[in-house]
C-alpha positions as CSV (number, residue, x, y, z in Angstrom):
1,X,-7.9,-121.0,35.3
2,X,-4.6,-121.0,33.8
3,X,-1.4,-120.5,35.7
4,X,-0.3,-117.2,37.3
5,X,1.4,-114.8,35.6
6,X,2.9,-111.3,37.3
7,X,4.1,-110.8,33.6
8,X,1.0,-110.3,32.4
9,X,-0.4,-108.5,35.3
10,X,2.6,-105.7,34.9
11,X,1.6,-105.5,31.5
12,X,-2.2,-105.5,31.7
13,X,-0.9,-102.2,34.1
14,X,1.2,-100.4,31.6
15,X,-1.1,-100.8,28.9
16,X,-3.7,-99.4,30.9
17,X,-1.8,-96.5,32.4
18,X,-0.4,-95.3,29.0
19,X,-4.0,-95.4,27.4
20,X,-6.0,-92.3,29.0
21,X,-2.5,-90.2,28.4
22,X,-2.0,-91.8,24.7
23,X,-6.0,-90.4,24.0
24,X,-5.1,-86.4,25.1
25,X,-2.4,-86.5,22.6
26,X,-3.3,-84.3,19.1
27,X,-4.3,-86.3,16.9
28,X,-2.7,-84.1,14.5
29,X,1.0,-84.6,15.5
30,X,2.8,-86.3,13.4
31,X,5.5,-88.7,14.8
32,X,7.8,-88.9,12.1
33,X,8.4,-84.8,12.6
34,X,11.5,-84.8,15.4
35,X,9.6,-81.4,16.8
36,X,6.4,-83.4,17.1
37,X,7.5,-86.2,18.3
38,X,9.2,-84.0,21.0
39,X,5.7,-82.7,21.9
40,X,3.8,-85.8,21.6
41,X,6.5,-87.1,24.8
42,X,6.2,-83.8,26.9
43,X,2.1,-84.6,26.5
44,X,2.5,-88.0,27.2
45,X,4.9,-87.5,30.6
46,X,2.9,-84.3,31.6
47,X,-0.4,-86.7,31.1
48,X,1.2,-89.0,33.2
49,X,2.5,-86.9,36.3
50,X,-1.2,-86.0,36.8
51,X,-2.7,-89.5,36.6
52,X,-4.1,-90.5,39.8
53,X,-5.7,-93.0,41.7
54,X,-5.2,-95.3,38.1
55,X,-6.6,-98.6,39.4
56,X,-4.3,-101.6,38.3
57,X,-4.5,-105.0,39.2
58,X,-3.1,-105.1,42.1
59,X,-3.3,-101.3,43.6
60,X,-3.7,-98.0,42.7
61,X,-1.3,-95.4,41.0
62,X,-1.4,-92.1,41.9
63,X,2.2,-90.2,40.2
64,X,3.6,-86.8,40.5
65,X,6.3,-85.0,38.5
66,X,9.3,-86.1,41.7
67,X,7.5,-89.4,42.0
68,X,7.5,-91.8,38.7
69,X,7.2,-95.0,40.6
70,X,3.4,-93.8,41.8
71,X,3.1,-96.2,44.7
72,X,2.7,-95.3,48.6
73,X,5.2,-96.9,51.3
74,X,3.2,-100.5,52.1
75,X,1.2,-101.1,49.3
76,X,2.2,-104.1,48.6
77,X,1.5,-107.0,50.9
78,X,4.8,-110.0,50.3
79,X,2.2,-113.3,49.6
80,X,3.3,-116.7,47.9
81,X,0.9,-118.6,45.5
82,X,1.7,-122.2,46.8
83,X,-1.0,-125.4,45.7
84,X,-3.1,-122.8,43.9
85,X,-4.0,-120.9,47.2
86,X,-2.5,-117.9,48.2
87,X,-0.6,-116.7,51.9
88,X,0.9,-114.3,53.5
89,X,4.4,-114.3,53.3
């Protein structure tokens, strides 16, 4: 195992997240037009507020159109990687 990375964990996350929205978007946009491009990001957000319980590598994401961050109060536990073994901080 190589060393541990929370890098590449947050971005194992948002690749993940953005791909099930990214795959509802019509394929027959086109970017390069400024109005489709427009609706391309209103699909993509609106895809986005409805995602829930998207399991990332550490927890679970569940967003809504006030909430963006998509994580509840205490999901996260403080721990410290220390000699390859992890604690609770």
């Amino acid at each position: 195992m190589g060393p541990i990375s929370l890098y590449a964990d947050h971005s194992w996350n948002q690749v993940n997240m953005i791909a099930k929205p990214l795959e509802k978007v019509d394929t027959k946009l086109d970017p390069a037009k400024e109005k489709d491009l427009e609706k391309i990001g209103v699909d993509l957000r609106n895809s986005l507020e409805k995602l829930k319980g998207a399991v990332a590598q550490n927890v679970v994401f569940d967003f809504l159109e006030t909430d963006y961050i998509g994580l509840a109060n205490g999901c996260y536990v403080p721990v410290v990687v220390q000699n390859g073994t992890w604690r609770l901080d």
